[in-house]
C-alpha positions as CSV (number, residue, x, y, z in Angstrom):
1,X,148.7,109.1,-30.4
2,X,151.0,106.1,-30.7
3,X,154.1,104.5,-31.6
4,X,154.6,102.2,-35.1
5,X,158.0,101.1,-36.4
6,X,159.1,99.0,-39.8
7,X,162.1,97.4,-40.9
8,X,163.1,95.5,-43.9
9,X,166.1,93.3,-44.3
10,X,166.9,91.7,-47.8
11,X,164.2,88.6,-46.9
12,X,161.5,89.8,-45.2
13,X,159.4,93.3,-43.9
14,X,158.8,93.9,-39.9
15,X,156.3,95.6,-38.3
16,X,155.6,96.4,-34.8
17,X,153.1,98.7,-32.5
18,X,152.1,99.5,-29.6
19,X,148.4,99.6,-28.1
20,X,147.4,102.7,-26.0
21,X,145.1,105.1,-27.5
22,X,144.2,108.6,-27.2
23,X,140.8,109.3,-27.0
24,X,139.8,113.2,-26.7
25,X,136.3,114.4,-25.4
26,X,136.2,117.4,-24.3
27,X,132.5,117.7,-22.9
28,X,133.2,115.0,-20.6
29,X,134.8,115.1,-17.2
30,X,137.3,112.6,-18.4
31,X,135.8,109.0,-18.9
32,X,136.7,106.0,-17.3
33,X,134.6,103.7,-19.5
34,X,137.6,101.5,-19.3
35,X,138.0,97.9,-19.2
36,X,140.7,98.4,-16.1
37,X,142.8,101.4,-15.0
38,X,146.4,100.4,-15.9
39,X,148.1,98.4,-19.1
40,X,149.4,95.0,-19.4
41,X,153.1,96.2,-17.7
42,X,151.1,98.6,-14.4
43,X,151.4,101.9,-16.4
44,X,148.9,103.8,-15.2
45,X,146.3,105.0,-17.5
46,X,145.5,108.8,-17.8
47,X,142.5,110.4,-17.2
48,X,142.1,113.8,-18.0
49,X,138.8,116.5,-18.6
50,X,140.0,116.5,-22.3
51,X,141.1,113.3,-22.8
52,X,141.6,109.5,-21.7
53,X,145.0,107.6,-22.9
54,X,144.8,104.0,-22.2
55,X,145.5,100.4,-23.6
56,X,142.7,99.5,-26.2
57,X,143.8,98.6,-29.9
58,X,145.9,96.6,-31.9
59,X,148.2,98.8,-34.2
60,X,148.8,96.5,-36.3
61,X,146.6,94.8,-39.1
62,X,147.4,91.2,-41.8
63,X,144.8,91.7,-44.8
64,X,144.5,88.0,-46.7
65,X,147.8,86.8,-45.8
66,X,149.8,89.1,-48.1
67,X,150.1,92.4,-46.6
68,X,150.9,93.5,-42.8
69,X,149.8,97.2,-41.7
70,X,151.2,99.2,-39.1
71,X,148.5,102.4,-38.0
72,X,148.9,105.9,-36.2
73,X,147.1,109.1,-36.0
74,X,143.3,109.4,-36.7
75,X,142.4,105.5,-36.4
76,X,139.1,105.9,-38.2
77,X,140.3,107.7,-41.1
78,X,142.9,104.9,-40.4
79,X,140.4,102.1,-40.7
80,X,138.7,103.7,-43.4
81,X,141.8,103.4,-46.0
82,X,142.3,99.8,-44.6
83,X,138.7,99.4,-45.6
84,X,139.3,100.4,-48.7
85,X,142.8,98.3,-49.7
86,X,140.7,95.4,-48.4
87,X,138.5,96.0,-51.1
88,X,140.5,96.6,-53.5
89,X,142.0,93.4,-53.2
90,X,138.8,91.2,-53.0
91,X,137.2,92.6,-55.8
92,X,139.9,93.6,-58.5
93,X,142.0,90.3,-58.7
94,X,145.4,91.3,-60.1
95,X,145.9,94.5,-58.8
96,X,148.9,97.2,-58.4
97,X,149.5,97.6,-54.8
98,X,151.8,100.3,-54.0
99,X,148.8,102.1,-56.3
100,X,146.0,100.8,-54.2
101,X,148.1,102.1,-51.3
102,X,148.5,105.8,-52.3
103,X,145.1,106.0,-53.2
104,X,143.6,104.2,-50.1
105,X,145.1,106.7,-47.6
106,X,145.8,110.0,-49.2
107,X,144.7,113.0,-47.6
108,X,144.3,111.0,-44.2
109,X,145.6,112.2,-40.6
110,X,147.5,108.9,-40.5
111,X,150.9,107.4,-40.3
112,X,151.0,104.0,-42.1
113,X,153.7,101.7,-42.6
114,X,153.2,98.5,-44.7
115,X,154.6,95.2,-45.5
116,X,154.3,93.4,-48.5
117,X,156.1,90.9,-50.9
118,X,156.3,91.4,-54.6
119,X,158.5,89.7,-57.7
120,X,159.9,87.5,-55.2
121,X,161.0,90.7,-52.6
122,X,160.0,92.7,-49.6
123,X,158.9,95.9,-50.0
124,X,158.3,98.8,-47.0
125,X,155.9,101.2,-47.8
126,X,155.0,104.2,-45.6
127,X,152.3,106.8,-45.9
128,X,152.3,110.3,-44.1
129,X,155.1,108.7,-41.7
130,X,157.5,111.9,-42.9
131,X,156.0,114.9,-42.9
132,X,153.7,116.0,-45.9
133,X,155.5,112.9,-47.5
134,X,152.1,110.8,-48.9
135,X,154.2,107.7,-50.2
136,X,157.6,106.5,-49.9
137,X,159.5,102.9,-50.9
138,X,161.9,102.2,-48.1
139,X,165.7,100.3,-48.7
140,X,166.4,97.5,-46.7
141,X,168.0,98.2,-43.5
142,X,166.3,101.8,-42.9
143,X,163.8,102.2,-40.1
144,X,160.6,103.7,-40.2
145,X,158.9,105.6,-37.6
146,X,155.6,107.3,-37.0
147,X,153.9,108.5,-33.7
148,X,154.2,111.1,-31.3
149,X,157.3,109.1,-29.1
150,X,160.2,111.4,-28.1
151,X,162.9,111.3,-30.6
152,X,165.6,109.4,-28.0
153,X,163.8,106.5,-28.1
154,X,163.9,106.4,-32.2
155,X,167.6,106.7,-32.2
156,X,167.6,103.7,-29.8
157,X,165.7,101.8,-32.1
158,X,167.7,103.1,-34.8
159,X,170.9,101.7,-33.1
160,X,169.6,98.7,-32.3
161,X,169.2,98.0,-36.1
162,X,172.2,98.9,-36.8
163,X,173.9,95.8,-35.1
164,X,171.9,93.2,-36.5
165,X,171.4,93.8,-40.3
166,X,175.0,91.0,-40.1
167,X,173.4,88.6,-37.8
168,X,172.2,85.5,-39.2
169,X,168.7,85.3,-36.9
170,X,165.5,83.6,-38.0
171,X,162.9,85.8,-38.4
172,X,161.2,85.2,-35.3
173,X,164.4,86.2,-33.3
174,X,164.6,89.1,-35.4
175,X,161.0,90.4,-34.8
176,X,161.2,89.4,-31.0
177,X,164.4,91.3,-30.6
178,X,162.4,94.6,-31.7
179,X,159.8,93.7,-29.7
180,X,162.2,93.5,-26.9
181,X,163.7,96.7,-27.3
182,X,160.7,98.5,-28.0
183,X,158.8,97.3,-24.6
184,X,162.0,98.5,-22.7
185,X,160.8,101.9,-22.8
186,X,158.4,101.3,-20.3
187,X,160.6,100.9,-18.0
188,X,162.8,103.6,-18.7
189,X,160.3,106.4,-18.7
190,X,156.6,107.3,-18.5
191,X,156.1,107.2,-22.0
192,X,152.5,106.8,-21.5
193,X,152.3,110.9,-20.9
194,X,153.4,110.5,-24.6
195,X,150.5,108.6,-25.7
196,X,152.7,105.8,-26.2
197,X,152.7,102.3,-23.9
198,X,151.1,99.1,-23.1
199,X,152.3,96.0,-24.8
200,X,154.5,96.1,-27.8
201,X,153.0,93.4,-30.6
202,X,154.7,92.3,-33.6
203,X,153.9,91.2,-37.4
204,X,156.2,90.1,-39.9
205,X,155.8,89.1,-43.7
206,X,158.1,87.0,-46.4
207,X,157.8,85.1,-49.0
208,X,155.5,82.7,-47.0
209,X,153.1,85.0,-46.3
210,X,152.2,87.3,-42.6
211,X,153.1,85.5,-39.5
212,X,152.7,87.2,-35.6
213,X,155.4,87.0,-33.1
214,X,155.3,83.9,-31.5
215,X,154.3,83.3,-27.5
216,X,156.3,86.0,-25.4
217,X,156.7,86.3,-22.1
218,X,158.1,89.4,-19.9
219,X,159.6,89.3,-16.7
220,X,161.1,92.8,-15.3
221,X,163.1,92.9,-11.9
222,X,165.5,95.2,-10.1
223,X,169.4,94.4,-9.3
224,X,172.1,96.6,-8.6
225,X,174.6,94.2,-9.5
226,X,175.6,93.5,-6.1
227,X,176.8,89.9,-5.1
228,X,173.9,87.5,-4.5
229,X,174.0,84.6,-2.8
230,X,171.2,81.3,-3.5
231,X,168.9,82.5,-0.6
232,X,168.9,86.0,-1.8
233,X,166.8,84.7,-5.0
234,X,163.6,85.7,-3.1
235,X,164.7,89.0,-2.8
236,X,164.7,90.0,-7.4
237,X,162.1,87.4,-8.5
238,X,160.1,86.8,-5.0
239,X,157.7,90.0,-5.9
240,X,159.3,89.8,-9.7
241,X,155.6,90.1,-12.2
242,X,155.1,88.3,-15.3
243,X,153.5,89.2,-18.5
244,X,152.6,86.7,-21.3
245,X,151.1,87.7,-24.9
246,X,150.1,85.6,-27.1
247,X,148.4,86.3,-30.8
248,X,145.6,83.7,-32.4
249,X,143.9,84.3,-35.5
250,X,145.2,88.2,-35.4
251,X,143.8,88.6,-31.5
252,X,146.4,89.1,-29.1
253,X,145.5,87.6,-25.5
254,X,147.4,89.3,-22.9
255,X,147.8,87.9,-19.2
256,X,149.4,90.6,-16.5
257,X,150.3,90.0,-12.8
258,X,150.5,93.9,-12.7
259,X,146.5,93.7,-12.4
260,X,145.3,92.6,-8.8
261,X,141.7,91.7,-10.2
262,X,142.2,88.1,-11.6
263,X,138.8,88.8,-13.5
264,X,140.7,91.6,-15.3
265,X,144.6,90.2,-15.4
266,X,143.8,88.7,-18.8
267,X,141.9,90.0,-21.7
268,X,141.8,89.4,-25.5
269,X,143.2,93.0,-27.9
270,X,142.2,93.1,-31.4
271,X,141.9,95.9,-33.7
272,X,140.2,99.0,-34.5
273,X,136.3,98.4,-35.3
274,X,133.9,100.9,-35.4
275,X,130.7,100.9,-32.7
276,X,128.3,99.3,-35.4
277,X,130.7,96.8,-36.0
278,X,131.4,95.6,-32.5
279,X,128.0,95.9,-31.4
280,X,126.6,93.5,-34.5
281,X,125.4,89.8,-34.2
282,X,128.4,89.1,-36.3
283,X,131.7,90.3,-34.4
284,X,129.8,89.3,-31.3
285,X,129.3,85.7,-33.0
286,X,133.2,86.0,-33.9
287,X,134.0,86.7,-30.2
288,X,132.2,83.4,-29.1
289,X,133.7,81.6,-31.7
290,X,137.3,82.7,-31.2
291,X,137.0,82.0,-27.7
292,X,135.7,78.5,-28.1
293,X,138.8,77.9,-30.5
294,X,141.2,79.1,-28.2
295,X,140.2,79.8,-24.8
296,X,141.3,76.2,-23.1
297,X,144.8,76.8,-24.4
298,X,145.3,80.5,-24.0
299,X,144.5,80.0,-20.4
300,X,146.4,77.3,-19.8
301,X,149.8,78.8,-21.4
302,X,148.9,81.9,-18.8
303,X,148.4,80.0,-16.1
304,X,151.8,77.5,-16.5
305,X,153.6,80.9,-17.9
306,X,154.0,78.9,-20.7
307,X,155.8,81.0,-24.1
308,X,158.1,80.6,-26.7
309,X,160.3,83.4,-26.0
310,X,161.0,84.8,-22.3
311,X,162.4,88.4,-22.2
312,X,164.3,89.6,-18.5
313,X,164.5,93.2,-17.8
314,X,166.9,94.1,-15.2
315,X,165.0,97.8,-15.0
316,X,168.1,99.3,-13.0
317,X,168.9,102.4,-15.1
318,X,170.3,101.7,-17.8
319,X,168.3,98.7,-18.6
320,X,169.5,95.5,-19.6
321,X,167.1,92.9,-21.7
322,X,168.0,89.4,-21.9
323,X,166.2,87.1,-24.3
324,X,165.9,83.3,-24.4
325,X,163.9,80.7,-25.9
326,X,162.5,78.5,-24.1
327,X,165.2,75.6,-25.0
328,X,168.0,78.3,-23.5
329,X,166.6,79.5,-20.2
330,X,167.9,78.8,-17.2
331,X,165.2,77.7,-15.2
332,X,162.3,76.0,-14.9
333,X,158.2,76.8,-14.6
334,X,156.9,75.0,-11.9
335,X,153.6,75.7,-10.5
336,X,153.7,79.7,-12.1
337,X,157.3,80.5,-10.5
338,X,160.3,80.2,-11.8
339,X,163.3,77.6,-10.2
340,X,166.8,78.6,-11.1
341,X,169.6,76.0,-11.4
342,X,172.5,77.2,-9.6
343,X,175.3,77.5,-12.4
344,X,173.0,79.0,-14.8
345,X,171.6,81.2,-12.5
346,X,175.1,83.2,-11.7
347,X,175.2,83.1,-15.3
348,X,172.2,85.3,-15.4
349,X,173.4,87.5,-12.9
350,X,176.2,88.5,-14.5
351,X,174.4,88.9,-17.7
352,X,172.1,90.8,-16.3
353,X,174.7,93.6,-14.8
354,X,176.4,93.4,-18.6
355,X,175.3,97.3,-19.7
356,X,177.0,98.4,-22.6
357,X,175.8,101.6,-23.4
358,X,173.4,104.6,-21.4
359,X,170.1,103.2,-22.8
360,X,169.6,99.8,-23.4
361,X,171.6,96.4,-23.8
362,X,170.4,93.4,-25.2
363,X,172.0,89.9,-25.0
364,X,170.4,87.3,-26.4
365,X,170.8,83.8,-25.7
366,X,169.5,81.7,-29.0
């Protein structure tokens, strides 16, 4: 199981998954063939005589820079009807999408949500996302859901939407506010006993073509909103972990100080490919040649903390999210740990305290 979400406003489509996967085999005694035994943000995976639930895929999918795919339920019959829209558009030339769409995944266990841009606007497409619904055109401004997430933390989503279809964000604000939002339910409940967790990534198309969220990195904490004074800082950010993802080339590399093992905090995510593929000269070729493209700089953003975009949750029910870039925040990376200036830092305190409703607050500093 899984959670996807899309979004359109009148300029461009948004997309955005999570990455735990269910994996069901019942004549095993529940396997651990796992890279490690918890998800980017310490959720512990599940291991069961039926089945294992842990962080493995990509949801999310750009086919030649003109459509983005968001994926649940049965990912082979999943990858399958990718496999076949990818065809479609390689060999056919001038083709009619929403067509190619219908017929690519009908009949499948799937819920699909795609982005796309045509006669100069977005269009939302989602398969099977409604139930016994093959295909439906989306208006701007409605979310889409599919997955097996309980149906409180769609309505969050839901409201969340409904306050910014005014604001006047760029696109990447936009699609790191969702992401924001949507990696918040982490911390407010296990949500990986729904088959739902791990990082949240992001896609996002307009008229430019398929971009990824940019650099994010996640910093949850705990404070009651008490008074603190400057030598108290130790006591919310001294044990504090940070999380930093960052997508190259549609392969998102995560770096987690919830994993002990330094050999296993960071790892590369792409997705779904069957066994043949993965285990071919090719993708392993790929591998070594993705790595040599990126690896220096991937690291080094992971090991300075380095990210566009840095997202505070104060995980005190309810939970607060604050969001700056990293022109707005209020401190420093030195050396992997953060270094508050005093003024700003009160600031934070405060904003951080500022709940608004019984879920989830979001200020964003931009």
């Amino acid at each position: 199981m899984t959670y996807i979400l899309g979004w359109k406003n009148y300029n461009s489509v948004f997309l955005v998954g999570d990455s735990v996967i269910t994996i069901e085999h019942p004549n095993t005694d529940g396997n651990r063939n796992t890279f490690r035994n918890q998800t980017t943000f310490g959720e512990d995976h599940i291991y069961q005589q039926g089945k294992t639930v842990s962080e493995k895929w990509l949801k999310l999918y750009e086919l030649e820079n003109r459509i983005a795919i968001a994926i649940s339920g049965e990912i082979k019959e999943a990858y399958e009807g990718i496999e076949l829209l990818k065809k479609a558009i390689e060999t056919q030339g001038e083709i009619d999408l929403k067509e190619e769409i219908k017929y690519a995944f009908w009949g499948k266990k799937v819920g699909v949500i795609i982005g796309f841009y045509e006669n100069g606007k977005p269009i939302l497409i989602s398969c099977y996302c409604e139930k016994d619904v093959p295909f439906k055109e989306h208006p701007s401004n409605e979310v889409v859901h599919s997955g097996s997430i309980s149906s409180e933390f769609r309505l969050q989503t839901e409201d969340f939407f409904s306050q910014i279809e005014t604001n006047e964000w760029s696109d990447d604000q936009l699609l790191t506010s969702i992401i924001a939002v949507a990696q918040s339910f982490c911390f407010q409940k296990s949500i990986i006993s729904q088959g739902v967790g791990g990082f949240f990534s992001g896609i996002r198309i307009n008229e430019g073509g398929v971009c990824w969220q940019k650099d994010l990195a996640f910093i949850p904490f705990a404070h009651n909103g008490k008074e603190l004074k400057k030598n108290q800082l130790s006591e919310i950010f001294g044990q504090a972990k940070m999380i930093v993802t960052q997508v190259r080339d549609s392969i998102l590399f995560s770096g987690s100080s919830f994993i002990e093992d330094p050999k296993k905090a960071t790892r590369p995510f792409s997705n779904f490919q069957p066994d043949e593929v993965i285990t071919s000269e090719t993708c392993s070729n790929e591998r070594f040649a993705w790595a040599s493209k990126w690896g220096r700089e991937i690291n080094q953003n992971w090991e300075e903390r380095k990210a566009d975009y840095y997202i505070f949750y104060n995980t005190e029910k309810p939970i607060v999210a604050l969001v700056y870039t990293n022109e707005t925040m209020p401190f420093k990376i030195i050396d992997g740990s953060m270094k508050f200036i005093d003024f700003d830092f009160l600031n934070f305190v405060n904003s951080a305290n500022n709940r608004l409703d019984d879920s989830i607050s979001v200020n964003l500093f931009f």
